[in-house]
C-alpha positions as CSV (number, residue, x, y, z in Angstrom):
1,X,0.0,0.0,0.0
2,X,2.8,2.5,0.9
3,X,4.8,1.9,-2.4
4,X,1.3,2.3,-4.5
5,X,0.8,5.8,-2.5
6,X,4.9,6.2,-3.2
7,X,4.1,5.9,-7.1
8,X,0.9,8.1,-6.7
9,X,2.7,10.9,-5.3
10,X,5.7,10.4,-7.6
11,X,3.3,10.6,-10.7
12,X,1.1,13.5,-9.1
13,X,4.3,15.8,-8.5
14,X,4.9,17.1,-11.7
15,X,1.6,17.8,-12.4
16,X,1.1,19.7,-9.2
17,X,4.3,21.6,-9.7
18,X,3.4,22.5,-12.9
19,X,0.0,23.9,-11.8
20,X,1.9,25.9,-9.2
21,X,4.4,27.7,-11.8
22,X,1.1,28.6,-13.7
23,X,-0.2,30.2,-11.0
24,X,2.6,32.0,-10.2
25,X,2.6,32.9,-13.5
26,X,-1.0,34.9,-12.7
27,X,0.7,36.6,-9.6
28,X,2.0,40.2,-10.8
29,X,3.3,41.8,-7.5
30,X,4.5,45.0,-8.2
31,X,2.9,45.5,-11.3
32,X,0.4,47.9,-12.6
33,X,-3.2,46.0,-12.3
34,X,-4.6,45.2,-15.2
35,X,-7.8,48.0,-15.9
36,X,-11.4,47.0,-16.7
37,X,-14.9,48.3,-16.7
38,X,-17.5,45.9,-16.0
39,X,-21.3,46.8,-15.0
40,X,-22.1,45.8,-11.3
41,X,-24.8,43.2,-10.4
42,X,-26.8,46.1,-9.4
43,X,-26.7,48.5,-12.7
44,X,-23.6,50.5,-12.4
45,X,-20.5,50.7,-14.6
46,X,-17.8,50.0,-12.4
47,X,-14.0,51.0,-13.4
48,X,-11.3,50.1,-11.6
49,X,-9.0,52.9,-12.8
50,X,-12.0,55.0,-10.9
51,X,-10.3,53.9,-7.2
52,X,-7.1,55.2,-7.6
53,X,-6.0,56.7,-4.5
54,X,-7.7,54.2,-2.7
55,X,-6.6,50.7,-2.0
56,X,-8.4,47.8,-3.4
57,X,-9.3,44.3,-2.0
58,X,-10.2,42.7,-5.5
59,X,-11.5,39.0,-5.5
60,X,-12.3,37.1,-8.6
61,X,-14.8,34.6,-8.1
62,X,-16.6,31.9,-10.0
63,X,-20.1,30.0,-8.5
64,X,-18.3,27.6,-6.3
65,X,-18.3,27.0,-2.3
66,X,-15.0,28.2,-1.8
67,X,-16.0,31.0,-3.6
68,X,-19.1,31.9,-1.1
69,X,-16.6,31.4,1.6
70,X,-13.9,33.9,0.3
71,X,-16.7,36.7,-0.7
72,X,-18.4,36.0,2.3
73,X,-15.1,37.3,3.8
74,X,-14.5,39.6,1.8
75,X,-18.0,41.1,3.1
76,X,-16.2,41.0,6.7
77,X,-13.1,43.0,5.2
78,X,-15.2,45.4,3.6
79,X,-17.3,46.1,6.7
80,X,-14.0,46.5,8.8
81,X,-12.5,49.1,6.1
82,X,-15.5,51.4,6.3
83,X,-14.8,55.0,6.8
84,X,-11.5,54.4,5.4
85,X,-9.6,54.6,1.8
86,X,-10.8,50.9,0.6
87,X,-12.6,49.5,-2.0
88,X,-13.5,46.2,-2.0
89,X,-14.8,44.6,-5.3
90,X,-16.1,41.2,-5.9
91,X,-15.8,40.0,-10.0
92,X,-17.8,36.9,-11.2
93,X,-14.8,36.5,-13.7
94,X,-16.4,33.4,-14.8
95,X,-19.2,34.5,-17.3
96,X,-22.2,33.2,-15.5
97,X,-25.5,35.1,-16.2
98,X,-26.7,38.2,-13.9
99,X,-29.4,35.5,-12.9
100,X,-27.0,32.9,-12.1
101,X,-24.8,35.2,-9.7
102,X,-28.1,36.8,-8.1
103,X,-29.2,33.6,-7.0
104,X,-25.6,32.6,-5.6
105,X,-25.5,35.9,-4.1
106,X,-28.2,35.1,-2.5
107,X,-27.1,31.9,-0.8
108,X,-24.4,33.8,1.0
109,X,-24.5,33.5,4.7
110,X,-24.3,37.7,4.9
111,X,-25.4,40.4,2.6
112,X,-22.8,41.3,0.1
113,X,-22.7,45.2,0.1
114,X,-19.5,45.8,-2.0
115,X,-19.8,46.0,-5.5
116,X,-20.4,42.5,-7.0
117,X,-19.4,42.9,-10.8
118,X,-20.2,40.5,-14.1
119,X,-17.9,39.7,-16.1
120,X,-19.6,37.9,-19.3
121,X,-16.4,37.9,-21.6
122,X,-13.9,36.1,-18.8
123,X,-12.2,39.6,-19.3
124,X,-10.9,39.4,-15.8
125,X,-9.8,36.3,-15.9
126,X,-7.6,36.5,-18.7
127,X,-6.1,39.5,-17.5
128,X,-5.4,38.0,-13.7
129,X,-4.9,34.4,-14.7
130,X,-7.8,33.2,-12.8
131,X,-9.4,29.9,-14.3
132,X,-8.0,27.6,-12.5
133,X,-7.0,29.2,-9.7
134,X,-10.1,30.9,-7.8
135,X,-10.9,32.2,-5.7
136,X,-8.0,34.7,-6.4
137,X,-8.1,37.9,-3.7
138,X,-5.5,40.8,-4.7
139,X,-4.7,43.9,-2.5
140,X,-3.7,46.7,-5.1
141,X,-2.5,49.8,-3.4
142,X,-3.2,53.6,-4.0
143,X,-1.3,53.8,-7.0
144,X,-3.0,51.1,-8.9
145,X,-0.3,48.5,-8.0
146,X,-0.6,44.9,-6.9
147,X,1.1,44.7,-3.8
148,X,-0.7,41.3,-2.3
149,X,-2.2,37.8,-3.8
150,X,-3.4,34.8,-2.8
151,X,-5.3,32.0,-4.3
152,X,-7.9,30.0,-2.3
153,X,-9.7,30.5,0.7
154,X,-7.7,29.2,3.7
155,X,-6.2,31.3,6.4
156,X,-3.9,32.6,4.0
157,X,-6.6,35.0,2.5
158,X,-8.4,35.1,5.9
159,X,-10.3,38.8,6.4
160,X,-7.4,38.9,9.0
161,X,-4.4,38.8,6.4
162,X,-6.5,40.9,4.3
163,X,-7.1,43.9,6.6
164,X,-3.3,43.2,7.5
165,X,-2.0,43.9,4.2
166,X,-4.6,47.3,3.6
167,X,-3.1,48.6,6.7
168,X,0.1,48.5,5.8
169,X,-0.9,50.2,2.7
170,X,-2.7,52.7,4.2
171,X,0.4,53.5,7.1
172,X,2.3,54.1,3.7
173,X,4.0,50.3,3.8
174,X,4.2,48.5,1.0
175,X,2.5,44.7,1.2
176,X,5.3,41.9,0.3
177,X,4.0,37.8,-0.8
């Protein structure tokens, strides 16, 4: 049994590492975030180039239980941010219909009260390299730069590391992987 998990794991590796150097391929840390406009679940045209100034908690999302959990705290970061210079935006980067994202909006343990934005032509997730990797959660600071990334929804991308990362931001720090 042990040598059959031995050749499992041996066979597994390189496709496993080979998913991780994709994904770091998506993470651009200290590069200019990629703009977009998209139209929010609610009506509005939403730009990102419009929050400059501000920092900005940006998850992409698809319709997916990890992906409830990590806007769900994303909800949390955004209600612990108020009053100060943060955005937070959620992006349905996977194309699913306005009906489609309403309904899992509406599943959420917690009323989503950032902007929730659909993104019909995967625009976002070409630009981040999303796809495989969601939920993705970026801190992008004042200048339009992405200073912090993570992928999935573990402690790593907890509201706690989150708010972590925006204060240093907003203390004039820059956020490091």
């Amino acid at each position: 049994m042990k040598r059959t998990w031995w050749v499992l794991g041996a066979l597994l590796s390189p496709i496993l590492a080979a998913h991780l150097v994709l994904a770091a391929g998506s993470f651009k840390l200290g590069e200019k975030a990629p703009s977009f406009t998209l139209t929010a679940i609610t009506g509005e045209t939403v730009a990102l180039d419009s929050y400059k100034g501000k920092v900005v908690v940006l998850g992409l999302f698809h319709i997916c239980d990890p992906c409830m959990m990590q806007g769900t705290t994303l909800q949390k970061v955004s209600e612990l941010m108020k009053g100060k210079e943060v955005a937070v935006l959620g992006v349905n980067s996977s194309g699913d219909s306005k009906k489609s994202v309403g309904e899992f909006l509406s599943a959420f343990p917690v009323k989503v009260t950032y902007p929730y934005l659909l993104d019909p032509s995967k625009v976002t997730d070409k630009l981040y390299g999303g796809g495989k990797f969601i939920p993705n959660v970026y801190v992008i600071d004042q200048q339009g730069v992405i200073r912090w990334q993570r992928v999935g929804n573990m402690d790593l991308a907890g509201d706690a590391a989150i708010v972590a990362e925006v204060e240093k931001l907003l203390a004039g720090g820059q956020s490091k992987m």
